[in-house]
PDB file with one MODEL, atoms N, CA, C and O in Angstrom:
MODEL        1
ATOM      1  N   UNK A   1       0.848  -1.180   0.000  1.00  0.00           N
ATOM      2  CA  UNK A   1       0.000   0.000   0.000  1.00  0.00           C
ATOM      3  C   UNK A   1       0.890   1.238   0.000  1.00  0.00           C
ATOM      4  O   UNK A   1       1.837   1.382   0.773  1.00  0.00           O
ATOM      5  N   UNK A   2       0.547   2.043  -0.846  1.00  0.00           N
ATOM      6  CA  UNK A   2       1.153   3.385  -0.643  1.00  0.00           C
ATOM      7  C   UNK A   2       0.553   4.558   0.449  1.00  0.00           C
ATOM      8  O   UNK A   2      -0.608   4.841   0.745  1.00  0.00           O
ATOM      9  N   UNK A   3       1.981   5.166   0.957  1.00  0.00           N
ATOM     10  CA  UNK A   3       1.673   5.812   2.535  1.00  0.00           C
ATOM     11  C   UNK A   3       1.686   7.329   2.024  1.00  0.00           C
ATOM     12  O   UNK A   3       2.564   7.970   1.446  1.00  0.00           O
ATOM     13  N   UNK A   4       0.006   7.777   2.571  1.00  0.00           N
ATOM     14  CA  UNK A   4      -0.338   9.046   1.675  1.00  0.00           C
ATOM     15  C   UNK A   4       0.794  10.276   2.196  1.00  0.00           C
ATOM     16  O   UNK A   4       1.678  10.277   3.053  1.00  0.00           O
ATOM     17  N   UNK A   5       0.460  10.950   1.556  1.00  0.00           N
ATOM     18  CA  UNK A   5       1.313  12.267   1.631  1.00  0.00           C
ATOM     19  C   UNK A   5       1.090  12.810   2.927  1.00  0.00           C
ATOM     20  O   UNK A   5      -0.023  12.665   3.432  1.00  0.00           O
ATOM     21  N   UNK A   6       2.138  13.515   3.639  1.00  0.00           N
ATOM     22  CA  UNK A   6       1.684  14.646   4.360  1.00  0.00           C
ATOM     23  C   UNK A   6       1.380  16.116   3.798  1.00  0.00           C
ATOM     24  O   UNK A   6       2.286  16.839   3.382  1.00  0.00           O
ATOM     25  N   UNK A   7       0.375  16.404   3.813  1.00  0.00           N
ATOM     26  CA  UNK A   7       0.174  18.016   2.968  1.00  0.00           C
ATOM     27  C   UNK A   7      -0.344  18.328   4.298  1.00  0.00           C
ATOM     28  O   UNK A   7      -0.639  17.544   5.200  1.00  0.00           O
ATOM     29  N   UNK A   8      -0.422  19.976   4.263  1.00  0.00           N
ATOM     30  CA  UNK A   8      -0.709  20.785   5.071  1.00  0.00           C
ATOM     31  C   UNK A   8      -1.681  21.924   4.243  1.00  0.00           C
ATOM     32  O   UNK A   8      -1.004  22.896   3.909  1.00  0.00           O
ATOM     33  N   UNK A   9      -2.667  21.991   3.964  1.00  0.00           N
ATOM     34  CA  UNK A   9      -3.113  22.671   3.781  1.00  0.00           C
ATOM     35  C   UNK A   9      -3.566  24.640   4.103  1.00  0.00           C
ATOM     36  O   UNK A   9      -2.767  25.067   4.936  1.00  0.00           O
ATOM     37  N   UNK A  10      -4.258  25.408   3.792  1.00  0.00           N
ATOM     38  CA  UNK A  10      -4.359  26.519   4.271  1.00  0.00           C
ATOM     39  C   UNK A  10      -5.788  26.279   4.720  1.00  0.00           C
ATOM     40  O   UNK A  10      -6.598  25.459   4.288  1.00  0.00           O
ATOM     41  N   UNK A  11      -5.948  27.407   5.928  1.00  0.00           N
ATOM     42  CA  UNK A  11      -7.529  27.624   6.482  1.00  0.00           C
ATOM     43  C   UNK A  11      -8.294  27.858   5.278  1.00  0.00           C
ATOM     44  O   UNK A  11      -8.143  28.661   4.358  1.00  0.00           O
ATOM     45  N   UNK A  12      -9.441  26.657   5.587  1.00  0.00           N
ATOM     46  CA  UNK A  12     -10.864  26.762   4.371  1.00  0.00           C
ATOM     47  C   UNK A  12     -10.218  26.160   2.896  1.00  0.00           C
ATOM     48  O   UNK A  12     -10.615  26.673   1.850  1.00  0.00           O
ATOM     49  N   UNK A  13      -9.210  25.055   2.856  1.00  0.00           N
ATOM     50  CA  UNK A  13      -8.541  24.848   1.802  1.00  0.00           C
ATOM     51  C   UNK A  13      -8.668  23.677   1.733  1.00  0.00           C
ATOM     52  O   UNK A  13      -7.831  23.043   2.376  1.00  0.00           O
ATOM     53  N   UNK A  14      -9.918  22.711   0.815  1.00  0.00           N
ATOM     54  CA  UNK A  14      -9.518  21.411   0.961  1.00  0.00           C
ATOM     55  C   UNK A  14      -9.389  20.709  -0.950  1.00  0.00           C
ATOM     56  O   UNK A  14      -9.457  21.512  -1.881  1.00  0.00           O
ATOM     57  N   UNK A  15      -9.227  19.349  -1.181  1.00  0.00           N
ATOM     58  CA  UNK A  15      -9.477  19.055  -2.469  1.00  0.00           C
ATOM     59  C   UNK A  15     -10.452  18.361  -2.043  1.00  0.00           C
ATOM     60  O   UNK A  15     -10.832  17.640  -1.120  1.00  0.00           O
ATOM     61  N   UNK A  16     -10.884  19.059  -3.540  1.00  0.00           N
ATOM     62  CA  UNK A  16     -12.435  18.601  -4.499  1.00  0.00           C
ATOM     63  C   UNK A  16     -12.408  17.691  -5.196  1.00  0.00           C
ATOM     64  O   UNK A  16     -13.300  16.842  -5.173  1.00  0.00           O
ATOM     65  N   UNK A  17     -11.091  17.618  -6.218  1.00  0.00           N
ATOM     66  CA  UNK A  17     -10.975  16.217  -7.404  1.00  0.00           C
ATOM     67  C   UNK A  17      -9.631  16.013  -7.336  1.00  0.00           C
ATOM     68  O   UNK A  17      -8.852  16.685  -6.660  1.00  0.00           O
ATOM     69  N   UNK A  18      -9.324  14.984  -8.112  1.00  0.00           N
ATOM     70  CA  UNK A  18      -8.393  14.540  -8.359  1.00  0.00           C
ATOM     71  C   UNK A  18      -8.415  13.812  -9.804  1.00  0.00           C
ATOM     72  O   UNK A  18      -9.257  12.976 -10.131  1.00  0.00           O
ATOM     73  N   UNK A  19      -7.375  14.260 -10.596  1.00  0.00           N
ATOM     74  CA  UNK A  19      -7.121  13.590 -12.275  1.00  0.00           C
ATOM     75  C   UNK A  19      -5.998  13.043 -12.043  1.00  0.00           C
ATOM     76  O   UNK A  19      -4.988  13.351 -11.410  1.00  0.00           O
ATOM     77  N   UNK A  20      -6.511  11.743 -12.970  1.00  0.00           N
ATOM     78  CA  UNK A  20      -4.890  10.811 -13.528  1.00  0.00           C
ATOM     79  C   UNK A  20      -4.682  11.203 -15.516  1.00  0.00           C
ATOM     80  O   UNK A  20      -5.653  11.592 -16.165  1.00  0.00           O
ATOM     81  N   UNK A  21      -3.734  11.064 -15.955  1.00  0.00           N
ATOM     82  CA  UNK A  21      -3.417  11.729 -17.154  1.00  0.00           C
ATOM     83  C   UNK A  21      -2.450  10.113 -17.491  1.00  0.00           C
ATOM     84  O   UNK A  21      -1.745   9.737 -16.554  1.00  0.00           O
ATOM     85  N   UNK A  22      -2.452   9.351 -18.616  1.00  0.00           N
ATOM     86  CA  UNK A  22      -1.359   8.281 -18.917  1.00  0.00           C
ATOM     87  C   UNK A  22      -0.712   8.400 -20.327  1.00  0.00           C
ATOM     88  O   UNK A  22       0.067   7.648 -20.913  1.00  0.00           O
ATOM     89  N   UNK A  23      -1.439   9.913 -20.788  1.00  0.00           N
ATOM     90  CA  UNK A  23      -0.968  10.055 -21.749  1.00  0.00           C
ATOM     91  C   UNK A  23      -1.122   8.811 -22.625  1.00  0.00           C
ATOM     92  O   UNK A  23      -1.843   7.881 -22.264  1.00  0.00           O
ATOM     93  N   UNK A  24      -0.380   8.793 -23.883  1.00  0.00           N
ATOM     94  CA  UNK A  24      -0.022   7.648 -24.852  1.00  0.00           C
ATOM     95  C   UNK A  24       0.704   6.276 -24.592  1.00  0.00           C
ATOM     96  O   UNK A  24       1.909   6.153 -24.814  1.00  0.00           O
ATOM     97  N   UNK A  25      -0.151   5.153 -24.068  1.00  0.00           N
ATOM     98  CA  UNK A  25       0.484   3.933 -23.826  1.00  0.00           C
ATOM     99  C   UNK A  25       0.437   2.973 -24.919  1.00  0.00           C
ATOM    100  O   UNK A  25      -0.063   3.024 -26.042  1.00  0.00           O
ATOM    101  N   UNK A  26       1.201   1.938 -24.183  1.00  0.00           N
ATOM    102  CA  UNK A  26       1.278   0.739 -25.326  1.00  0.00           C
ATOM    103  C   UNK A  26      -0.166  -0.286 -25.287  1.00  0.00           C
ATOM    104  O   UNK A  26      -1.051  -0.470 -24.452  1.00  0.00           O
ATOM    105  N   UNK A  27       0.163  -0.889 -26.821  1.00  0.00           N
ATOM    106  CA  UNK A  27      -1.109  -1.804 -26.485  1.00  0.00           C
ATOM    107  C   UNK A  27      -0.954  -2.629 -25.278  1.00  0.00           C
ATOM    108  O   UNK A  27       0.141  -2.770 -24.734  1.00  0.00           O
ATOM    109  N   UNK A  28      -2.028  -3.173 -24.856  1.00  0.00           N
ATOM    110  CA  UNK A  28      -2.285  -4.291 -23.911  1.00  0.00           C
ATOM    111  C   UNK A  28      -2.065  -2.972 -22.600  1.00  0.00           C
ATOM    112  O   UNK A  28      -1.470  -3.512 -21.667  1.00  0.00           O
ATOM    113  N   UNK A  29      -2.304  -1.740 -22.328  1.00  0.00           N
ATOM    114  CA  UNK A  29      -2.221  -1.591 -21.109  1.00  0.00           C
ATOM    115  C   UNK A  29      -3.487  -1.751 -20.431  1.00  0.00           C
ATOM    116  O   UNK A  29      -4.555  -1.586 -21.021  1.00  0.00           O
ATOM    117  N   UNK A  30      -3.392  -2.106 -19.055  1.00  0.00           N
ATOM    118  CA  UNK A  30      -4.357  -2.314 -18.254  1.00  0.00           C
ATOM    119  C   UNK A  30      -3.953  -2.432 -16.831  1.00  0.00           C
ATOM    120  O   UNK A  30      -2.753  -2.494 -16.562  1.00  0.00           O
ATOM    121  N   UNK A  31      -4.920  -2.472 -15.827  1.00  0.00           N
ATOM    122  CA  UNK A  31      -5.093  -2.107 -14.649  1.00  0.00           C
ATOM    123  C   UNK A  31      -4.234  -3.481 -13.777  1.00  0.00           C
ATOM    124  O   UNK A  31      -4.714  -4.613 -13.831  1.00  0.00           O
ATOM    125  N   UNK A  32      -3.108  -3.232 -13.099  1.00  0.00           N
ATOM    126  CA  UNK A  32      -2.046  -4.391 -12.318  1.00  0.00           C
ATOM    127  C   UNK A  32      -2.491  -4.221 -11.074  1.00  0.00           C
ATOM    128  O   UNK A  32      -2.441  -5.088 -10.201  1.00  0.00           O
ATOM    129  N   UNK A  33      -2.955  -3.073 -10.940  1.00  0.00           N
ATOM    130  CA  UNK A  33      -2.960  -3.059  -9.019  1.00  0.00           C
ATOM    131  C   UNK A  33      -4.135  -1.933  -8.907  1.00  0.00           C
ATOM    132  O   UNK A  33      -3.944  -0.834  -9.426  1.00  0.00           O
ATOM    133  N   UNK A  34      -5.522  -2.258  -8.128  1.00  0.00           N
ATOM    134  CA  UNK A  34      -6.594  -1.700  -7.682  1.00  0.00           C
ATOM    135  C   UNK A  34      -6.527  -0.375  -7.068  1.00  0.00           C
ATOM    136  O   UNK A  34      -6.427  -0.354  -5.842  1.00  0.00           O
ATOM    137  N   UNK A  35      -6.577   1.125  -7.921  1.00  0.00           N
ATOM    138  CA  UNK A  35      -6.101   2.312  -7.229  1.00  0.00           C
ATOM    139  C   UNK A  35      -6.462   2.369  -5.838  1.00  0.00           C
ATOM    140  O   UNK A  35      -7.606   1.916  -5.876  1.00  0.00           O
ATOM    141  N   UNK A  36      -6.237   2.615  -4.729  1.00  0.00           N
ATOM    142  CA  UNK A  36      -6.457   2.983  -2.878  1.00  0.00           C
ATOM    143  C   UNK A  36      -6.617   4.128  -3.033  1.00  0.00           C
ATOM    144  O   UNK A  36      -5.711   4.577  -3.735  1.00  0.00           O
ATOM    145  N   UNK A  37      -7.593   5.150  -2.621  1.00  0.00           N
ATOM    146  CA  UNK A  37      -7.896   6.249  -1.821  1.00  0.00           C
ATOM    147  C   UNK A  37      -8.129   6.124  -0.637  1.00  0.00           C
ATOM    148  O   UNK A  37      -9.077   5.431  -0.269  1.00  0.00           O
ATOM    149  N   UNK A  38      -7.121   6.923   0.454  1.00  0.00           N
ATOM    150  CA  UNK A  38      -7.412   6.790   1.779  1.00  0.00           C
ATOM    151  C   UNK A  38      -7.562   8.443   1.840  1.00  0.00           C
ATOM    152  O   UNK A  38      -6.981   9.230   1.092  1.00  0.00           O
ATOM    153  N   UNK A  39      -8.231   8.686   2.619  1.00  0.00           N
ATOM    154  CA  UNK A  39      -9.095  10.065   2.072  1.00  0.00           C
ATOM    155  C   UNK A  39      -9.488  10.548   4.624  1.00  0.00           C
ATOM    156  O   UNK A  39     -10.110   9.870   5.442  1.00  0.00           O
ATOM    157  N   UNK A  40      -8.885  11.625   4.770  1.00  0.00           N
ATOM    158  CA  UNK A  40      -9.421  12.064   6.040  1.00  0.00           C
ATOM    159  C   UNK A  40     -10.443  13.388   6.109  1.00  0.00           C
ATOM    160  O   UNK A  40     -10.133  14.497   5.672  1.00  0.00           O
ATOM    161  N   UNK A  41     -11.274  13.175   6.520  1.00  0.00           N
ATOM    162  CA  UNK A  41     -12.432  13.918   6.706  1.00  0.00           C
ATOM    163  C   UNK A  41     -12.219  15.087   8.055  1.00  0.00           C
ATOM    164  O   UNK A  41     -11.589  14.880   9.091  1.00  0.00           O
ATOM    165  N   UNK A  42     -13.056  16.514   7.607  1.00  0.00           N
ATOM    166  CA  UNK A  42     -13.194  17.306   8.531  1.00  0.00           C
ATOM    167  C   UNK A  42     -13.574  16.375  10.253  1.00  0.00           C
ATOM    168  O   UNK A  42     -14.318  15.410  10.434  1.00  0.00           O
ATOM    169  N   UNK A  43     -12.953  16.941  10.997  1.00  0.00           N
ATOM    170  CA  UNK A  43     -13.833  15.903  12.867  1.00  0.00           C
ATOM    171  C   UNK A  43     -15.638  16.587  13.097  1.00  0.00           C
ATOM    172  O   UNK A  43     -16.591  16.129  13.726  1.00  0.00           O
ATOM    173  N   UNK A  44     -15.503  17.645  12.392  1.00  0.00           N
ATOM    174  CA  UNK A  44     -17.046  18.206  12.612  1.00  0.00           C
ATOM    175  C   UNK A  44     -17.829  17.534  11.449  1.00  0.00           C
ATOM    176  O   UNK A  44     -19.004  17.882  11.336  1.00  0.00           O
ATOM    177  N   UNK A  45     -17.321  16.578  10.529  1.00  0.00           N
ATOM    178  CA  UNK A  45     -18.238  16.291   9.700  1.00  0.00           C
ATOM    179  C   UNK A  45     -19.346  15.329  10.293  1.00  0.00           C
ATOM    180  O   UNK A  45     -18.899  14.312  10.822  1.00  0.00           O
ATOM    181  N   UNK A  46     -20.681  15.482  10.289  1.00  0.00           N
ATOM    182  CA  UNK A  46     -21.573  15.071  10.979  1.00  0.00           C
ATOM    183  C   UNK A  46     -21.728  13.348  10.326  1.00  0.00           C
ATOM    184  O   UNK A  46     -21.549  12.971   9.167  1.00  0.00           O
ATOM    185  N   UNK A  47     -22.103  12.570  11.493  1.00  0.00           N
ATOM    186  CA  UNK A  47     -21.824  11.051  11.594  1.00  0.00           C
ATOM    187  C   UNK A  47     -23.662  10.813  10.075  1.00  0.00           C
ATOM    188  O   UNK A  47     -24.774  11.341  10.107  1.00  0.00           O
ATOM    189  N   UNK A  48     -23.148   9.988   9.242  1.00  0.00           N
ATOM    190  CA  UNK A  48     -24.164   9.708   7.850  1.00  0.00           C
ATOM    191  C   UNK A  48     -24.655  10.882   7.130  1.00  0.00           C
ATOM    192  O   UNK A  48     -25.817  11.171   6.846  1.00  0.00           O
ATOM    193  N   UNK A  49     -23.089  11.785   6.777  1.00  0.00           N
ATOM    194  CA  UNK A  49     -22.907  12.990   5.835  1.00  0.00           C
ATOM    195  C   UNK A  49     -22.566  12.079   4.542  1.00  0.00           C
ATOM    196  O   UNK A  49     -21.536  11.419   4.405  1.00  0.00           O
ATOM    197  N   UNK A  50     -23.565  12.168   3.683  1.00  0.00           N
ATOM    198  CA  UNK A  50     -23.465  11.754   2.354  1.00  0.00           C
ATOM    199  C   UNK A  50     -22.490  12.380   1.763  1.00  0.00           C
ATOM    200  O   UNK A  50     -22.386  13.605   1.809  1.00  0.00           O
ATOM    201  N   UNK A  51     -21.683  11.627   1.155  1.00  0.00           N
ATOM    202  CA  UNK A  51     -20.486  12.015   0.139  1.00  0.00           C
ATOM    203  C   UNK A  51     -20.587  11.662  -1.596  1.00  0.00           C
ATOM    204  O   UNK A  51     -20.374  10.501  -1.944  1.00  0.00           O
ATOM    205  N   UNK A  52     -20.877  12.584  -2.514  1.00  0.00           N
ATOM    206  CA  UNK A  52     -21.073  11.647  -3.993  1.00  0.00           C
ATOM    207  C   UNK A  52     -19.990  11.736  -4.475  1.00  0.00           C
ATOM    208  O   UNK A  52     -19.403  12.792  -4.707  1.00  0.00           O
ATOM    209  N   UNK A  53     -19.574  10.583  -4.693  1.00  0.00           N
ATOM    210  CA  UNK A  53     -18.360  10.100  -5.716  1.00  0.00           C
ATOM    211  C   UNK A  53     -18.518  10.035  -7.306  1.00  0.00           C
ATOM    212  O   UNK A  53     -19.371   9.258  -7.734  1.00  0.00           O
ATOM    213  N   UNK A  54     -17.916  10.640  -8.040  1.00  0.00           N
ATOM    214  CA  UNK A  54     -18.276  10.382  -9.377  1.00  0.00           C
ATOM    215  C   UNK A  54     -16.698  10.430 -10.185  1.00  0.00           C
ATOM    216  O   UNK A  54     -15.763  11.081  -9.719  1.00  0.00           O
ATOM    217  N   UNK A  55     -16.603   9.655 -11.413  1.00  0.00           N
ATOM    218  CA  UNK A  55     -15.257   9.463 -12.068  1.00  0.00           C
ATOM    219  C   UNK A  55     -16.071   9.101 -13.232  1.00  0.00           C
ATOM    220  O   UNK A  55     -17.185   8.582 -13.299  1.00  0.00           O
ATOM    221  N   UNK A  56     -15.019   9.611 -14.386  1.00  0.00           N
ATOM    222  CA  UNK A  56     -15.261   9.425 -15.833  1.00  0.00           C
ATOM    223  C   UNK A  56     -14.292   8.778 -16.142  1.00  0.00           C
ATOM    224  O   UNK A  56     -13.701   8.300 -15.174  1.00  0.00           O
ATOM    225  N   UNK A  57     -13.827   8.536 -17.225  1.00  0.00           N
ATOM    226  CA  UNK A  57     -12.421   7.636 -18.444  1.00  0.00           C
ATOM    227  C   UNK A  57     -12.853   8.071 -19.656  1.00  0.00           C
ATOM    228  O   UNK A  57     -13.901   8.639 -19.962  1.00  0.00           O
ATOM    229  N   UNK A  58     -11.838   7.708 -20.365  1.00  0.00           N
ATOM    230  CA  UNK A  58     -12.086   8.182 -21.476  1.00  0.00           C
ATOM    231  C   UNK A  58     -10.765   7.662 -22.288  1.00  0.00           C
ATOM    232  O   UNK A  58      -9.800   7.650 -21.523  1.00  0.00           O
ATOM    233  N   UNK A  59     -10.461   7.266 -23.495  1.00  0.00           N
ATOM    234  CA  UNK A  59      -9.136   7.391 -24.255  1.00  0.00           C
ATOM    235  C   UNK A  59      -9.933   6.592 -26.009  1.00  0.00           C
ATOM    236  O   UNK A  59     -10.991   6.147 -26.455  1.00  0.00           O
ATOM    237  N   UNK A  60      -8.938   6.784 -26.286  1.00  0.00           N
ATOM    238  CA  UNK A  60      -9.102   5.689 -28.082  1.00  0.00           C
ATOM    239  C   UNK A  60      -8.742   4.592 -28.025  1.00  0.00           C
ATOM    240  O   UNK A  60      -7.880   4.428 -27.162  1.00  0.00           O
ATOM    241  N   UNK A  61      -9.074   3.538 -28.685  1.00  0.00           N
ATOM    242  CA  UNK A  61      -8.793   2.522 -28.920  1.00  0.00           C
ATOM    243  C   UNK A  61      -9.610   2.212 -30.606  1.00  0.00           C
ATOM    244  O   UNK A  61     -10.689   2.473 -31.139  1.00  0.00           O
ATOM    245  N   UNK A  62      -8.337   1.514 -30.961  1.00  0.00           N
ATOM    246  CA  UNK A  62      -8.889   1.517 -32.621  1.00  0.00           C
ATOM    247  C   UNK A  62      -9.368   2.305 -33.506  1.00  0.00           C
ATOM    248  O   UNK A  62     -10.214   1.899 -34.303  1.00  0.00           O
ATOM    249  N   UNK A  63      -8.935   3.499 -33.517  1.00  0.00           N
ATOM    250  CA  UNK A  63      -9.382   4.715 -33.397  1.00  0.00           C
ATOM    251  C   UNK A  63     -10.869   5.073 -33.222  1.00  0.00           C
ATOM    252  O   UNK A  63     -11.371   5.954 -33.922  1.00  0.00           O
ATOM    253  N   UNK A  64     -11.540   4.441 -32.351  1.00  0.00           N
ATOM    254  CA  UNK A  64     -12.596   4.930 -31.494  1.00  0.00           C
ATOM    255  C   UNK A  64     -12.676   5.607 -30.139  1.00  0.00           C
ATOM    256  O   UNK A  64     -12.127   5.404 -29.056  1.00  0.00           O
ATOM    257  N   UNK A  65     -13.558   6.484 -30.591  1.00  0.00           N
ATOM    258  CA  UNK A  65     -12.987   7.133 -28.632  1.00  0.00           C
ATOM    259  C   UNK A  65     -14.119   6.050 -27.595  1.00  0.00           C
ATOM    260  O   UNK A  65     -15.295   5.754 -27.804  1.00  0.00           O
ATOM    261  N   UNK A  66     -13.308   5.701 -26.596  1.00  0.00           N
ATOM    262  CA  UNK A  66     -14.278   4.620 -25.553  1.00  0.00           C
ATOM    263  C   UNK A  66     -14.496   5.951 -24.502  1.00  0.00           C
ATOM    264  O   UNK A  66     -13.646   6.840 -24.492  1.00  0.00           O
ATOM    265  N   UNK A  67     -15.583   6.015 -23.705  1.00  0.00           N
ATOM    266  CA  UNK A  67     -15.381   6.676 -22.639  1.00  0.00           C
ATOM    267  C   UNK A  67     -17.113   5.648 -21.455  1.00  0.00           C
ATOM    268  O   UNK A  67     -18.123   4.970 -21.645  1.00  0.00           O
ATOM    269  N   UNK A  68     -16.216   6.348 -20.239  1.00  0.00           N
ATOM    270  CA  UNK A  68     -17.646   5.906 -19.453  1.00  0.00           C
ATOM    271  C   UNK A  68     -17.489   6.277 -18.049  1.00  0.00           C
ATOM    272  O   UNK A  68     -16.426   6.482 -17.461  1.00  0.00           O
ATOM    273  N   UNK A  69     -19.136   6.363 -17.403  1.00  0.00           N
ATOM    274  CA  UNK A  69     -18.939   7.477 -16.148  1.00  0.00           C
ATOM    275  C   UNK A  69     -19.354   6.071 -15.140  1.00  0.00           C
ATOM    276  O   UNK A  69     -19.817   4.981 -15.475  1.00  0.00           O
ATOM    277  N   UNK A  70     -19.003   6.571 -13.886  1.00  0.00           N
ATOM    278  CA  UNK A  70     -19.791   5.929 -13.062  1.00  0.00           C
ATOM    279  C   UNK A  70     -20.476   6.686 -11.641  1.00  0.00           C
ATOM    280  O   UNK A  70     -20.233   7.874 -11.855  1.00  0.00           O
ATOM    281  N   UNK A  71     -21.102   6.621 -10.496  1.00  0.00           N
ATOM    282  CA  UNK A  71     -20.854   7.275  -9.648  1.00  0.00           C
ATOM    283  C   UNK A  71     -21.557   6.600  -8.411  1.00  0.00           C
ATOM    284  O   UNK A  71     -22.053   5.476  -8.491  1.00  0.00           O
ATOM    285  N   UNK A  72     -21.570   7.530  -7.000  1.00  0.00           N
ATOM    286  CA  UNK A  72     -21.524   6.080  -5.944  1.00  0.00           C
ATOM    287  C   UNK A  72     -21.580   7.100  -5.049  1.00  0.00           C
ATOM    288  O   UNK A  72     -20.982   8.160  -5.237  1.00  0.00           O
ATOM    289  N   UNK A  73     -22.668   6.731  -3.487  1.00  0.00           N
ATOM    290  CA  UNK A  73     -22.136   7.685  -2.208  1.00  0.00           C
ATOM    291  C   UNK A  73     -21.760   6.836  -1.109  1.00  0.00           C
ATOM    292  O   UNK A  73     -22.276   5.806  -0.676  1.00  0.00           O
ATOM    293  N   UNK A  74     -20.314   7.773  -0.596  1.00  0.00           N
ATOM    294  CA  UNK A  74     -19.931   7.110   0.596  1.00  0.00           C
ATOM    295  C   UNK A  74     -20.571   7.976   1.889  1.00  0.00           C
ATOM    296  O   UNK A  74     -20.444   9.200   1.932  1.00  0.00           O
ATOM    297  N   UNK A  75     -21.382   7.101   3.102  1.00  0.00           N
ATOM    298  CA  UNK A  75     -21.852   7.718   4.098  1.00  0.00           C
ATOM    299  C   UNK A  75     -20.628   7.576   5.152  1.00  0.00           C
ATOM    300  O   UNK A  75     -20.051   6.553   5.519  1.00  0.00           O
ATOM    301  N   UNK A  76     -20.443   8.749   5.474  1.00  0.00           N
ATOM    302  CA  UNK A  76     -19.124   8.616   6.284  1.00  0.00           C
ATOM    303  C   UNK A  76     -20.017   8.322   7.776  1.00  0.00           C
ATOM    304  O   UNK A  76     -21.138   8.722   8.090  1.00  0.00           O
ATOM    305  N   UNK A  77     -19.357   7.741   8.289  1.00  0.00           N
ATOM    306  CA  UNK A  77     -19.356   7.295  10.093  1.00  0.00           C
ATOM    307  C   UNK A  77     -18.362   8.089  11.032  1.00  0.00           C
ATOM    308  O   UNK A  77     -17.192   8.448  10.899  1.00  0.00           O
ATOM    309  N   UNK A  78     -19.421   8.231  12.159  1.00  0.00           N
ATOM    310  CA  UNK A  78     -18.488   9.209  13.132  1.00  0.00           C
ATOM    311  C   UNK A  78     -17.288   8.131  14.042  1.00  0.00           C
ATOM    312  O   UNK A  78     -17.369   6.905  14.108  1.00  0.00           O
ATOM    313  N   UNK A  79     -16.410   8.840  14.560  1.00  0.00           N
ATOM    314  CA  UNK A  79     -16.261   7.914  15.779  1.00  0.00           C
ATOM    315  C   UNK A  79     -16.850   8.192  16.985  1.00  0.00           C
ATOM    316  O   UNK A  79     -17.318   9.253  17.399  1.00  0.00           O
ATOM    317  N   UNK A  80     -16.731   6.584  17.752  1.00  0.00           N
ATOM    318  CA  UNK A  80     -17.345   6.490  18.639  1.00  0.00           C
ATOM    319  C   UNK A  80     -17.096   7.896  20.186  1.00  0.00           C
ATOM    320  O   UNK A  80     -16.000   8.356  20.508  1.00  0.00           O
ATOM    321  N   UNK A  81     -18.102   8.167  20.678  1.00  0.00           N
ATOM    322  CA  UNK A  81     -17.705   9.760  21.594  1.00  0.00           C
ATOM    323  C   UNK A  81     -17.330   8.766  23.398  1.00  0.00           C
ATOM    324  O   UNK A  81     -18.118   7.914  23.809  1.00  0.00           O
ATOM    325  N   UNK A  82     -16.293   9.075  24.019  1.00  0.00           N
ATOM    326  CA  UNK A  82     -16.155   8.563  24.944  1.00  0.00           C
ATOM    327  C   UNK A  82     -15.493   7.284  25.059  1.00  0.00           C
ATOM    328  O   UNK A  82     -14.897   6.905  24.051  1.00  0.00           O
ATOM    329  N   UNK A  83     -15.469   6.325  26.373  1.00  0.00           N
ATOM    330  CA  UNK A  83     -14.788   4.860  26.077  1.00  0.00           C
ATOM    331  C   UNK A  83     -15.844   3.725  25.551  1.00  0.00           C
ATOM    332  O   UNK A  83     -17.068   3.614  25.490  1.00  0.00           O
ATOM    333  N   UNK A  84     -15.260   3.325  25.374  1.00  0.00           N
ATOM    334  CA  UNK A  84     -16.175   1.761  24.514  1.00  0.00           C
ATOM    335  C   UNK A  84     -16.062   0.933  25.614  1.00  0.00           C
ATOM    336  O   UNK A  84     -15.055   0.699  26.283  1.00  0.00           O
ATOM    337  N   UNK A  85     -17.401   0.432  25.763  1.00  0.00           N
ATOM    338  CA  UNK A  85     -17.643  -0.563  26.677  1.00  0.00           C
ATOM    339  C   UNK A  85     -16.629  -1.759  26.650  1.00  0.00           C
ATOM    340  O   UNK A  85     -15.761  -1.981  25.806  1.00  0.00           O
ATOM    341  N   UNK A  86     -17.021  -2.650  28.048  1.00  0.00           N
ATOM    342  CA  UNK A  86     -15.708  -3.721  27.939  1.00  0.00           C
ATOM    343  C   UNK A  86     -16.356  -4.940  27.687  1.00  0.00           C
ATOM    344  O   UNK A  86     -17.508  -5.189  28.041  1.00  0.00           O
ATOM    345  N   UNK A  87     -15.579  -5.730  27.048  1.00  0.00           N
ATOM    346  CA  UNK A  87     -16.125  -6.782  27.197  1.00  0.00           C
ATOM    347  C   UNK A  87     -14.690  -8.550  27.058  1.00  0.00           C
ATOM    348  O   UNK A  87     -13.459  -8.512  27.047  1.00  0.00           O
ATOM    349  N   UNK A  88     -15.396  -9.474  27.002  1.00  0.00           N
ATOM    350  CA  UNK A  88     -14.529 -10.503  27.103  1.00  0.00           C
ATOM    351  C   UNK A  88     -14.039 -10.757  28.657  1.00  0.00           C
ATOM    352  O   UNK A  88     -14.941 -10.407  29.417  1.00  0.00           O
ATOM    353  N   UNK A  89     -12.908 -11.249  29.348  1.00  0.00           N
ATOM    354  CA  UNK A  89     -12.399 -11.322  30.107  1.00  0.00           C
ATOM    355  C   UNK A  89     -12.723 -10.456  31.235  1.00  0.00           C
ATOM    356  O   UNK A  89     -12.064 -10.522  32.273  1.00  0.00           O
TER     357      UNK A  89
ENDMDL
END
């Protein structure tokens, strides 16, 4: 797994998107390893704040242009407030 960046952002400064670019590849390219987004959220973001995810593609092949969208929401979860009960032993 790759270990995300440290960025530091400015007050009221967050990202919105993110693009990949591969430019001109060879035939047969395709997907070796499942992209990871590990992604940290505001602490005030309220616990089942809908998030919409959306991504496009696009390139040629045979000289046809292929393209296609998809999109998806992640409900983010709070953490738990206080200690967590005990249990086992």
């Amino acid at each position: 797994m790759i270990k995300p960046p440290t960025t530091t952002f400015a007050a009221n400064e967050y990202v919105t998107g993110i693009r990949f670019e591969f430019g001109t590849v060879k035939a047969g390219f395709r997907e070796v390893e499942a992209p990871v987004f590990i992604v940290n959220t505001l602490a005030t973001m309220p616990d089942g704040h809908r998030i919409v995810n959306r991504t496009a593609t696009g390139g040629r092949s045979g000289g046809a242009e292929v393209t296609a969208q998809d999109q998806w929401v992640t409900v983010s979860l709070g953490k738990p407030k206080g200690a967590l009960p005990r249990t086992g032993y």
